[in-house]
C-alpha positions in Angstrom: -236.7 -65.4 -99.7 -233.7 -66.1 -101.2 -233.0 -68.6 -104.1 -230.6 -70.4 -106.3 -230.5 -72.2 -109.4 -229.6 -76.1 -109.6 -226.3 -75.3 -111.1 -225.6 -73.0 -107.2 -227.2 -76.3 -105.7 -224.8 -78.8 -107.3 -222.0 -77.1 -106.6 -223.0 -76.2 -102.8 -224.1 -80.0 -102.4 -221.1 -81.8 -104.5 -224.0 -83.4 -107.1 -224.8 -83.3 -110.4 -227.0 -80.4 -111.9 -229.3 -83.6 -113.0 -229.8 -85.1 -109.7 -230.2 -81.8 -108.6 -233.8 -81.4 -111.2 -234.6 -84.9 -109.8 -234.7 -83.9 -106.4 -237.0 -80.9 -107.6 -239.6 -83.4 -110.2 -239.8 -85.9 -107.8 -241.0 -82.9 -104.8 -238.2 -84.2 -102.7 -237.2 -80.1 -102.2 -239.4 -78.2 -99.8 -240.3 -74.3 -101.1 -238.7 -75.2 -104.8 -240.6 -73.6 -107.5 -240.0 -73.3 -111.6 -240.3 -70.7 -113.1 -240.3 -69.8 -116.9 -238.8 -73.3 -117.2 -235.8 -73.1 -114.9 -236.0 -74.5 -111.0 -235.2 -72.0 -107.8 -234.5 -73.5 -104.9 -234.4 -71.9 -101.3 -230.9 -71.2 -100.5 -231.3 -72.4 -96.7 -232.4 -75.8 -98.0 -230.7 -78.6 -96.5 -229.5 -81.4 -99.5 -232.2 -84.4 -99.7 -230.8 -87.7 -98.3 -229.8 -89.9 -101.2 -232.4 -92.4 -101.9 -229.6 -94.6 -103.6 -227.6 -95.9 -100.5 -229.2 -96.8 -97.7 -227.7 -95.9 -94.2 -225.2 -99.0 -92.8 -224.7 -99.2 -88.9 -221.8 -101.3 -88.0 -222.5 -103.2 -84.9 -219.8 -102.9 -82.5 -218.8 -106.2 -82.0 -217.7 -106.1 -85.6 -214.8 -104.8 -85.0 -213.4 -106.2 -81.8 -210.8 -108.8 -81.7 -211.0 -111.8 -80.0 
């Protein structure tokens, strides 16, 4: 298997290195393992939904006229 480091994973996802080791403490990546203190992360992994926003769906009678 194939991996990458967070700084790879930032840049590829368009995130901070940071949020990057958050995603990896908090177990959020599936298959992501540390070793000798640095994080490697499967390069087929998809980026984790940001827990920060949440999803809005506009209904679609918002934007009608009338």
């Amino acid at each position: 298997m194939d991996y990458m480091t967070l700084k790879e994973a930032s840049e590829k996802w368009g995130v901070s290195s940071r949020q990057v080791n958050y995603y990896c403490v908090e177990g959020r990546i599936p298959g992501a393992v540390k070793m000798a203190g640095v994080w490697l992360l499967p390069k087929e992994i998809a980026k984790p939904a940001d827990r920060r926003y949440k999803k809005q769906v506009k209904n679609e009678n918002e934007n009608s006229v009338g």
